[in-house]
C-alpha positions as CSV (number, residue, x, y, z in Angstrom):
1,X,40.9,51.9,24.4
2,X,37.2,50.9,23.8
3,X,36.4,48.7,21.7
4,X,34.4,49.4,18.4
5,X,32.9,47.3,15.2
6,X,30.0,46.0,13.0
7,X,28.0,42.8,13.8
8,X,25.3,42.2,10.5
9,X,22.4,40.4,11.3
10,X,21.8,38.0,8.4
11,X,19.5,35.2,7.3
12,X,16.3,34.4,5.1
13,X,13.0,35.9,5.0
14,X,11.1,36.5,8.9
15,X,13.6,34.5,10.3
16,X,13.7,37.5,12.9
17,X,16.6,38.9,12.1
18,X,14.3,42.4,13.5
19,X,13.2,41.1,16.4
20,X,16.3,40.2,17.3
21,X,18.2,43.9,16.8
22,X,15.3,45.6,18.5
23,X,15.5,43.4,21.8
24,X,19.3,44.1,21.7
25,X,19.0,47.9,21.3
26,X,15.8,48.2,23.6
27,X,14.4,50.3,20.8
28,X,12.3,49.3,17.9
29,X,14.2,50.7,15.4
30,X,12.8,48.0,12.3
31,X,10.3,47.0,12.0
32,X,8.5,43.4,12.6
33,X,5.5,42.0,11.0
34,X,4.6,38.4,10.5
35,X,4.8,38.8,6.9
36,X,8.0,37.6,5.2
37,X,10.4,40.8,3.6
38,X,9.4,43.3,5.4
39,X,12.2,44.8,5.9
40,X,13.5,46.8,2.6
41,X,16.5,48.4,3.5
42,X,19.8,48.3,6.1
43,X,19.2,49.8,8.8
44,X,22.0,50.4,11.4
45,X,20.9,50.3,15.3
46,X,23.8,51.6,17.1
47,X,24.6,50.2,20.8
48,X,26.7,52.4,22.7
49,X,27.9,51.0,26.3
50,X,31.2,51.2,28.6
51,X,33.3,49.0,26.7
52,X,32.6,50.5,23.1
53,X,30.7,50.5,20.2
54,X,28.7,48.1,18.3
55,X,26.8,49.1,15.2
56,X,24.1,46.4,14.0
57,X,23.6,46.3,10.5
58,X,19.8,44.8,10.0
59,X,19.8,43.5,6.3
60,X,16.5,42.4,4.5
61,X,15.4,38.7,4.0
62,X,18.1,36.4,1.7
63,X,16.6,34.9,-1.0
64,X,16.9,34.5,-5.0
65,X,16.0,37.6,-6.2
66,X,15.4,38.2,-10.2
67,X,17.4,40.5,-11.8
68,X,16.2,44.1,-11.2
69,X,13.4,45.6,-9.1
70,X,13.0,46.2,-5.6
71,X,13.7,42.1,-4.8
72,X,17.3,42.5,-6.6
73,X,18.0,45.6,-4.4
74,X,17.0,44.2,-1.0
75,X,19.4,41.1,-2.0
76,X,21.7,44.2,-2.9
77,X,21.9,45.7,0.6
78,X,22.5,42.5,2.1
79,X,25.4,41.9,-0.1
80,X,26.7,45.5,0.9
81,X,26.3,44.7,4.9
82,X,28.5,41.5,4.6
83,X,31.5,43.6,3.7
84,X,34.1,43.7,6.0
85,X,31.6,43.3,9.3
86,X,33.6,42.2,12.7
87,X,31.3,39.2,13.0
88,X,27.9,38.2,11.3
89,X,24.9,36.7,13.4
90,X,23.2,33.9,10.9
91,X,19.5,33.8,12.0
92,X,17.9,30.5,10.9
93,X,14.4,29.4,11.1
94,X,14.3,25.6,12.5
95,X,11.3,25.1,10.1
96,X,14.2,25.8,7.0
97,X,16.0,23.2,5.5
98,X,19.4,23.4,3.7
99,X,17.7,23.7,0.1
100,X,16.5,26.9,1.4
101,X,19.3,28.5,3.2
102,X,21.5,28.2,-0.4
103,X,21.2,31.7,-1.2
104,X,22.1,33.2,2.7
105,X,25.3,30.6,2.1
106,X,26.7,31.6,-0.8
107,X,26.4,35.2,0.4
108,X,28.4,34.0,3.6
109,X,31.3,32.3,1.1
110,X,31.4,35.5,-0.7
111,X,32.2,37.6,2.6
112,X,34.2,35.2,4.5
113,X,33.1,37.1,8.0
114,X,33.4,34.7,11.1
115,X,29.5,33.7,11.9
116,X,27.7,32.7,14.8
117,X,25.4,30.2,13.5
118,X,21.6,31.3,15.7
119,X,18.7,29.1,15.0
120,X,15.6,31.1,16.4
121,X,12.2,30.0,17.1
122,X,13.3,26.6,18.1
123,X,10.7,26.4,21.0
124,X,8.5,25.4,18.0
125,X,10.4,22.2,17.3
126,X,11.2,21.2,20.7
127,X,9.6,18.1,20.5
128,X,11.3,16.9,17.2
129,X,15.1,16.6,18.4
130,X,15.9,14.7,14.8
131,X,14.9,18.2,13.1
132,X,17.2,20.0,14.9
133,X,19.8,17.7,15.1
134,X,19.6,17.1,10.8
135,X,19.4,20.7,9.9
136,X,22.4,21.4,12.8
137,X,24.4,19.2,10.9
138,X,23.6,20.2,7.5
139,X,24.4,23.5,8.1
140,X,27.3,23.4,9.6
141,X,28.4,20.7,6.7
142,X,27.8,22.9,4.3
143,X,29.6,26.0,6.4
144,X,32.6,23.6,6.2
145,X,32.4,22.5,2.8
146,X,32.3,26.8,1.6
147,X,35.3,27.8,3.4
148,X,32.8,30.0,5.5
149,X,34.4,30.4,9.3
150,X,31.4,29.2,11.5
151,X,33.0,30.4,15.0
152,X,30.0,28.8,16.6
153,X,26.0,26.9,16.9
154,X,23.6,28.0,19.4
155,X,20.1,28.3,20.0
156,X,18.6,32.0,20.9
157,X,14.6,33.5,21.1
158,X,14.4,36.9,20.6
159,X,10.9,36.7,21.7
160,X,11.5,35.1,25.1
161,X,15.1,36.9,25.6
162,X,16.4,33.0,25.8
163,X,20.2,33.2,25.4
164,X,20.4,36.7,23.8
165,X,22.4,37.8,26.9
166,X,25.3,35.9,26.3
167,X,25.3,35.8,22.6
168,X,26.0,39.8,23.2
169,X,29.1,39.5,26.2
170,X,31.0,36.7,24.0
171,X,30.0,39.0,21.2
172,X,31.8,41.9,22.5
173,X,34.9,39.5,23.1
174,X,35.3,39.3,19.1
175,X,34.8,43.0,18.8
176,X,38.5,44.9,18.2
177,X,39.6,47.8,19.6
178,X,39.2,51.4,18.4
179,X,37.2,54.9,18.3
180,X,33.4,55.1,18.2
181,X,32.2,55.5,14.6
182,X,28.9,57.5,16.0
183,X,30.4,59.7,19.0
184,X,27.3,61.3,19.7
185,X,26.3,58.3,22.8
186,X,22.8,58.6,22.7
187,X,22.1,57.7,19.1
188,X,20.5,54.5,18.0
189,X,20.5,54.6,14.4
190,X,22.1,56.2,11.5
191,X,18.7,56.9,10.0
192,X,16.7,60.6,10.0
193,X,13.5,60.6,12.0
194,X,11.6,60.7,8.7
195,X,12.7,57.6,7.9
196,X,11.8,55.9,11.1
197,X,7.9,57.6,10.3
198,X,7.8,56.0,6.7
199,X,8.5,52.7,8.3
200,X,5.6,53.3,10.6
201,X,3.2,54.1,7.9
202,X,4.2,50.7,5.7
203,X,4.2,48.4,9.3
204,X,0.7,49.5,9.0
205,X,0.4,48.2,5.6
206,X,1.7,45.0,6.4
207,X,-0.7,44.7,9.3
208,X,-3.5,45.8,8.4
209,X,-3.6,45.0,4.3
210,X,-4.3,41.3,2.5
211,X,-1.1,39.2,2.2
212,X,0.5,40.6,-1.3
213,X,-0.9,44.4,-1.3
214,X,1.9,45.4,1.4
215,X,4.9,44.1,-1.1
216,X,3.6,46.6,-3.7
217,X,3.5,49.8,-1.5
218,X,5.7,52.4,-0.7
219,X,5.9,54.8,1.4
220,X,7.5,58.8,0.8
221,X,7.2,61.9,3.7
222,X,6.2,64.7,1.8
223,X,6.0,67.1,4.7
224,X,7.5,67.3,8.2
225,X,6.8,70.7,9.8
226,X,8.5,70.3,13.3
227,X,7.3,73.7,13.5
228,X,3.4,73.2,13.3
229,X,2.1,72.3,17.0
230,X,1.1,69.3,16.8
231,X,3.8,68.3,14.4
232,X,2.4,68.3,11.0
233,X,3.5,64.9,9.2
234,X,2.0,64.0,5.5
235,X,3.1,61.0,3.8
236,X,2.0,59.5,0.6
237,X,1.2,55.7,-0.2
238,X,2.6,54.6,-3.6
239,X,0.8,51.9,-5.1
240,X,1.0,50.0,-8.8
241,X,-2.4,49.4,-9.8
242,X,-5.9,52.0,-9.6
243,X,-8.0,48.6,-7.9
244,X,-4.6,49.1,-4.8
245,X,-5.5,52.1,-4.8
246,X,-9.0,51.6,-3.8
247,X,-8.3,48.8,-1.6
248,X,-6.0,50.5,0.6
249,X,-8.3,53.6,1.3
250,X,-11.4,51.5,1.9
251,X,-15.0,51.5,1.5
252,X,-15.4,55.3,2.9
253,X,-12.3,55.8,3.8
254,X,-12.1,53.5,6.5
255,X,-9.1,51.7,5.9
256,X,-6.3,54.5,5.1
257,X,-8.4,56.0,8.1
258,X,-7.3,52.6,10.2
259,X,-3.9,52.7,9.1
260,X,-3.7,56.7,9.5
261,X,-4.8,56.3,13.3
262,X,-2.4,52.7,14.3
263,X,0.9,54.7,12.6
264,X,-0.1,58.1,15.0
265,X,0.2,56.4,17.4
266,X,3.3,54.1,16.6
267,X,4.9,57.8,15.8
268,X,3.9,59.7,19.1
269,X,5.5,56.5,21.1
270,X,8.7,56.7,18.6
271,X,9.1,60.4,19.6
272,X,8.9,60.2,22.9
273,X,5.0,61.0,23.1
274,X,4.9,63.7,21.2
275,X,1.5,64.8,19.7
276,X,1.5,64.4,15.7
277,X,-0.9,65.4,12.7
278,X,-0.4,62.4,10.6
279,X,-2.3,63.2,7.2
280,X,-2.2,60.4,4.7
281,X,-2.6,60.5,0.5
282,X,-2.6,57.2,-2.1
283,X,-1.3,57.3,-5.5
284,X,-0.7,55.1,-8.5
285,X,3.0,54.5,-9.9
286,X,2.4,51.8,-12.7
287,X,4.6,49.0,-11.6
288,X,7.2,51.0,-9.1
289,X,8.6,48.1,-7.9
290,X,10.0,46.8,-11.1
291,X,10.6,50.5,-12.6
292,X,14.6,51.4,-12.2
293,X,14.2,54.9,-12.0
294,X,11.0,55.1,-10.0
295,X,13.1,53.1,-7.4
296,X,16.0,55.2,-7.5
297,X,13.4,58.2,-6.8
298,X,12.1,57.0,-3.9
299,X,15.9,56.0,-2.1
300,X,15.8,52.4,-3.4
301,X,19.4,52.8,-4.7
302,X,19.8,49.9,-7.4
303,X,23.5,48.9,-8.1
304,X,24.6,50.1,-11.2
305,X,23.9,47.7,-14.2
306,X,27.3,45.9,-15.4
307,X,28.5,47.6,-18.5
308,X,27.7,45.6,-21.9
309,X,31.1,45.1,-23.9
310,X,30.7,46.2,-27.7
311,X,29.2,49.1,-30.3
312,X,25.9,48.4,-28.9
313,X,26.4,49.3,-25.4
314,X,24.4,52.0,-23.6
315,X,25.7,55.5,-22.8
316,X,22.7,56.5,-20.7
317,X,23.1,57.9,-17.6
318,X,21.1,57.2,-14.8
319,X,19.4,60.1,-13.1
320,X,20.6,61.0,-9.9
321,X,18.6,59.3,-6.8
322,X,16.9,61.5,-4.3
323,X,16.8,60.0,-0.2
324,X,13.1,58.3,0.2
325,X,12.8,60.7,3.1
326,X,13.5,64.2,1.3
């Protein structure tokens, strides 16, 4: 019998939880920026090999999210990959400190998964030993003091490929036996190829725009003619306010032009070189990213509200969400 189950890839904000799941899969299935949050949504990278099955569940950045908007949902989805996973990698940043890693803990309590403990990036502290040792030690106090079942500590860098080898083989050794959840061998990811274009698009907003305009952007395909030779792709860019707007096209277009042109080409490599149209519209939604049902229309599925108790509690229905890639 192979052997099949989940591994979510958990941690705060650009602590590289993406890097990590793309050197794995040797596909860039999310995608990285240096920007914290970039990542939105779970998305599943699915690696297929002898032994079995292991479906990665990237989750967005942990943090203390407000209640509602898109900060609430991403917190959401990484809620939603903790349930029930065959073992959680907990990506931690050497520059974090315990204050900050609160949130990503009491998300771990909640789930009681086994965790591997993985601080990344610790080239960048390799001269302060103290660091590493305190924050080791805090963390796995605190693991301890939660009840959450830290199977084991060790250093990794997805960049470099240091120790990513054999995280993976003694992964595979905690993975159970059973049937592959995706029997098709080949795929990577649970997503639609639309999806994977969006993403393109908004990596280019994060690279290529000032350090906040990225977080209020979306992205939706509107067209995706695999009939039209060169494939005819047109997206549009969501923004919240007119002066976005304007910002993200650029002074005579260059900008959208820019981001139109980097995307393209991120696309053509994603599909295996084929040749693509890319055509590329902005438009204003007044504050979509703190709007319920503007979230819900573009595939940002909020969790239900909780249900107020009393005669003044809500019957409204929500409207019914549509995929962010229809």
């Amino acid at each position: 019998m192979r052997k099949s189950g989940f591994i979510a890839i958990v941690g705060r904000p650009n602590a590289g939880k993406s890097t990590l799941l793309n050197l794995v899969l040797g596909s860039r299935v999310s995608i990285v920026t240096p920007k914290a949050q970039t990542t939105r949504e779970r998305v599943l990278g699915i690696l297929t090999e002898p032994q079995g099955q292991i479906v990665f569940i990237d989750t967005p950045g942990i943090h203390r999210a407000k209640e509602g908007g898109i900060n609430a949902f991403m917190v959401h989805e990484a809620r939603e990959a903790l349930q029930g996973p065959s073992l959680v990698w907990y990506l931690v940043d050497y520059r974090s400190a315990l204050q900050h890693e609160e949130a990503v803990l009491k998300l771990l309590e909640e789930s009681k998964a086994p965790v591997v403990l993985l601080f990344s990036k610790g080239d960048l502290f390799a001269n302060n030993p103290d660091k590493i040792k305190k924050l080791t030690s805090d963390l796995t106090e605190a693991a301890a003091a939660r009840g959450i079942p830290l199977l084991d500590v060790r250093e990794i860098s997805a960049l470099a490929g240091r120790g990513v080898d054999q995280l993976l083989k003694e992964s595979w050794e905690r993975i159970p036996e059973g049937p592959l959840h995706y029997p098709d061998e080949e795929q990577i990811s649970d997503r639609p190829v639309r999806f994977f274009v969006a993403e393109k698009v908004r990596e280019q907003l994060f690279l290529q725009l000032g350090d906040e305009l990225p977080y209020s952007c979306a992205v939706q395909i509107e067209k995706f003619d695999e009939n039209a030779k060169p494939l005819r792709i047109e997206a549009m860019i969501y923004v919240e306010r007119e002066s976005q707007k304007g910002m993200v096209i650029g002074k005579g277009g260059t900008k959208i032009r820019s981001i139109g042109e980097q995307a393209r080409k991120q696309i053509e490599e994603f599909l295996g070189g084929q040749h693509v149209f890319l055509g590329l519209k902005v438009k204003v939604l007044k504050e979509w990213s703190r709007d319920a049902e503007a979230l819900r229309r573009m595939g940002y599925n909020l969790p239900e509200p909780k249900k107020k108790k009393g005669p003044h509690a809500s019957s409204r229905k929500s409207a019914a969400p549509r995929s962010a890639t229809s």
